[in-house]
C-alpha positions in Angstrom: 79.8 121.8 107.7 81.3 118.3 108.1 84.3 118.9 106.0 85.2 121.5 108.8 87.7 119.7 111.3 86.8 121.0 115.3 88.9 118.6 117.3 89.4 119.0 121.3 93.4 119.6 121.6 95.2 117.5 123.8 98.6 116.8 125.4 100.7 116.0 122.0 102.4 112.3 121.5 103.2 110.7 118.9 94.0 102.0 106.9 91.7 101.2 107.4 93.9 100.1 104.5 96.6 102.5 104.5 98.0 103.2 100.4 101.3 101.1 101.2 103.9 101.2 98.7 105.7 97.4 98.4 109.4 96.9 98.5 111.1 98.8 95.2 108.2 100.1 94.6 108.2 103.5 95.9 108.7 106.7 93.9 109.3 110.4 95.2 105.8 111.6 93.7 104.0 109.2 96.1 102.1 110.2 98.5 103.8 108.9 102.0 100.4 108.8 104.3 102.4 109.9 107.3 99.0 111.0 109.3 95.5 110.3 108.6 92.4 112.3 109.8 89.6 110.1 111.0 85.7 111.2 111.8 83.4 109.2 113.8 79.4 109.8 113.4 76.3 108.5 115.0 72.7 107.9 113.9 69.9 110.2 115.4 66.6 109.1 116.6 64.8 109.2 113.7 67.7 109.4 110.8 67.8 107.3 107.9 71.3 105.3 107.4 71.1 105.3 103.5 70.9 109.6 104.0 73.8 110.1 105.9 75.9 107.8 104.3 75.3 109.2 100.6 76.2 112.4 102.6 79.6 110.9 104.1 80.4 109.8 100.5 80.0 113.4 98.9 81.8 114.5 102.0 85.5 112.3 101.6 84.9 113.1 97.9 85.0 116.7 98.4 88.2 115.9 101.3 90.0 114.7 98.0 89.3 117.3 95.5 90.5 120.1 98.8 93.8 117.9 99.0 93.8 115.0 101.0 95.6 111.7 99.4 92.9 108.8 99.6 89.7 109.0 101.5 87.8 106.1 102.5 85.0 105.1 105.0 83.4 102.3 107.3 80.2 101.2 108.4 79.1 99.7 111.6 78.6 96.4 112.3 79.3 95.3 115.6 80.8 97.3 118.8 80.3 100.9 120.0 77.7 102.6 118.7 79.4 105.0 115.9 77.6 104.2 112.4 80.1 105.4 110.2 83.7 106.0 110.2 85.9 108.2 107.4 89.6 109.0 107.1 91.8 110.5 104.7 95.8 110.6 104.6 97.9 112.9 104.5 101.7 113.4 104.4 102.9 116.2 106.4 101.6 119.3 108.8 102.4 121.4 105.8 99.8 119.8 103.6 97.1 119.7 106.2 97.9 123.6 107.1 97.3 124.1 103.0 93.9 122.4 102.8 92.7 124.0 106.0 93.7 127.4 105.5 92.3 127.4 102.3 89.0 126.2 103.9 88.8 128.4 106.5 88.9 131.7 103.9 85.9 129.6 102.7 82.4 131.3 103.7 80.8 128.7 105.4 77.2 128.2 104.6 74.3 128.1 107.4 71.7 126.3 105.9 73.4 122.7 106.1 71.1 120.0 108.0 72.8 118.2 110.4 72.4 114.5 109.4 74.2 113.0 112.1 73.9 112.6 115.9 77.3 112.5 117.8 80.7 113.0 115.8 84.3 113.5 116.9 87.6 114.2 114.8 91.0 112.8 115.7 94.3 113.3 113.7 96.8 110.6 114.4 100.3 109.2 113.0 100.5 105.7 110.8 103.6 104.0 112.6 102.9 100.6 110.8 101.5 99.9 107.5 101.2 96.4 107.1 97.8 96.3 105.7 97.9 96.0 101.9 94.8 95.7 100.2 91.6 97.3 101.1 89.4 94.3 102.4 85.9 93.8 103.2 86.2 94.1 106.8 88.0 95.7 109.4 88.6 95.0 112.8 89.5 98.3 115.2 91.1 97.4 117.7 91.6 100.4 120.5 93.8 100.7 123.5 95.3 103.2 126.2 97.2 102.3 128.9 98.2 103.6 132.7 98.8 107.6 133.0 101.7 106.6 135.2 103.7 105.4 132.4 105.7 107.3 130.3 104.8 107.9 126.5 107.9 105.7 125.5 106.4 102.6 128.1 103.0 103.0 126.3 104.1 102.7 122.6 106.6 99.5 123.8 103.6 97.8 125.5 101.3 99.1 122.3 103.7 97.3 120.2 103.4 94.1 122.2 99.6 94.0 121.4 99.8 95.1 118.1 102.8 92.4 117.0 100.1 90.1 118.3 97.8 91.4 116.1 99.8 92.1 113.0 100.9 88.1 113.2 97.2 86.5 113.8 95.8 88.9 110.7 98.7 88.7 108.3 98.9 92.4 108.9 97.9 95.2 110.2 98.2 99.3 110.5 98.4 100.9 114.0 97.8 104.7 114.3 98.9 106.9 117.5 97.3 109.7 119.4 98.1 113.1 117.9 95.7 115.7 118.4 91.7 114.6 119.6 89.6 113.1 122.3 91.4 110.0 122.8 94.8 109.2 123.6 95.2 106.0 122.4 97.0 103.2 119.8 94.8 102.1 117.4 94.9 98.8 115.5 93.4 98.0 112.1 93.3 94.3 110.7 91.4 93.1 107.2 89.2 90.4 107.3 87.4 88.8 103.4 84.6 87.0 105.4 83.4 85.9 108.8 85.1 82.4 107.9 88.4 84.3 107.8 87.7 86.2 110.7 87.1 83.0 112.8 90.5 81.7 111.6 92.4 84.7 112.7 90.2 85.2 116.0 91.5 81.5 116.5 95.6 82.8 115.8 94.4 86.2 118.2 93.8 83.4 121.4 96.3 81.2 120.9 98.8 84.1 120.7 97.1 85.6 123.7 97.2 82.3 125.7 100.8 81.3 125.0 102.3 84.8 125.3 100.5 87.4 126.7 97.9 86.3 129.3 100.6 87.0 132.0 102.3 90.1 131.0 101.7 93.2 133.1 101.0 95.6 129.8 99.1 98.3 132.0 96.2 98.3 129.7 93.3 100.9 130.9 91.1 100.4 128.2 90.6 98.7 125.5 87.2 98.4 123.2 87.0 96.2 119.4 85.0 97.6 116.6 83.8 95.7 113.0 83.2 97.3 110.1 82.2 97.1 106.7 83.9 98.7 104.0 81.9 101.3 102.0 82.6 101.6 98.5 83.0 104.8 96.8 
């Protein structure tokens, strides 16, 4: 059952258009978006795009109704070879522990197809939310850096990378490891069309050239993603 979260634990550290509340703007009732909980999926041999991603959509519709905040999802386009990403928000460990507990007294049912090929979970924390609007595009930008650094030397040198970012795009949301496969800072940018995306790739180099190409940021890997926003 998709909506079913089995994630690999790992060694704890600290949207997509995340729901960003402007200056003055912000009431208690709001949800804060504190953590989000992202799925990756892959197209078998054989499987039909347009069937697993009317599947996807049921699936972050049924997230919302069991609790979550805002659910939204990607599609491919270029990098990697995941064919869909969702994610939904959430505030606190208390809410997540409510939704899931209350799933897991659910029966689960054992005549569900498997539509999709590879899939992983990951639940990570929104430390910037400077992506406003929900555009067209998005740009994922992923890094981790050297295991010999210490957790406070990785999120300075993430911050480095993801200032340059923030600037090139007009801004950006970064998300950090949590619980899941990957220990890593992830970058999201918007994009309206590949014209814009050429400007800001343009912003992205010059930035790069002028103030980064000689720092020592102990980067140990680092892949890009684009995707398309699917509408619900």
């Amino acid at each position: 059952m998709i909506k079913k979260i089995s994630f690999c634990l790992m060694a704890m550290s600290f949207t997509l258009s995340a729901a960003h509340h402007e200056g003055g703007d912000h009431h208690a009732d709001m949800p804060e978006n504190n953590f989000v909980y992202i799925s990756t999926y892959t197209m078998p041999a054989g499987g039909k795009i347009a069937t697993l991603k009317k599947s996807l959509q049921t699936n972050i519709a049924t997230l919302e109704k069991d609790g979550y905040n805002a659910c939204g999802m990607l599609q491919h386009q270029f990098g990697g070879d995941r064919a869909f990403m969702t994610y939904c928000y959430f505030d606190s460990w208390e809410q997540f522990a409510e939704i899931n507990d209350d799933l897991d007294s659910t029966p689960l049912g054992g005549s569900q197809k498997q539509l999709f090929g590879d899939h992983t979970d990951k639940l990570a924390a929104v430390v910037e939310r400077n992506l406003t609007k929900p555009t067209a595009y998005v740009l994922e930008a992923k890094y981790s850096f050297g295991p010999y650094l210490t957790d406070n030397e990785k999120r300075a040198n993430a911050k480095i990378l993801f200032d340059a970012y923030d600037t090139a795009f007009g801004g950006c949301n970064m998300t950090e490891h949590f619980w899941g496969p990957e220990m890593t800072w992830n970058f999201y940018c918007g994009y309206d069309s590949y014209a814009d995306f050429a400007v800001k790739v343009e912003a992205v180099a010059v930035i790069h050239e002028e103030e980064l190409a000689d720092m020592k940021l102990d980067v140990m890997n680092h892949s890009d993603h684009l995707w398309t926003r699917v509408t619900k």
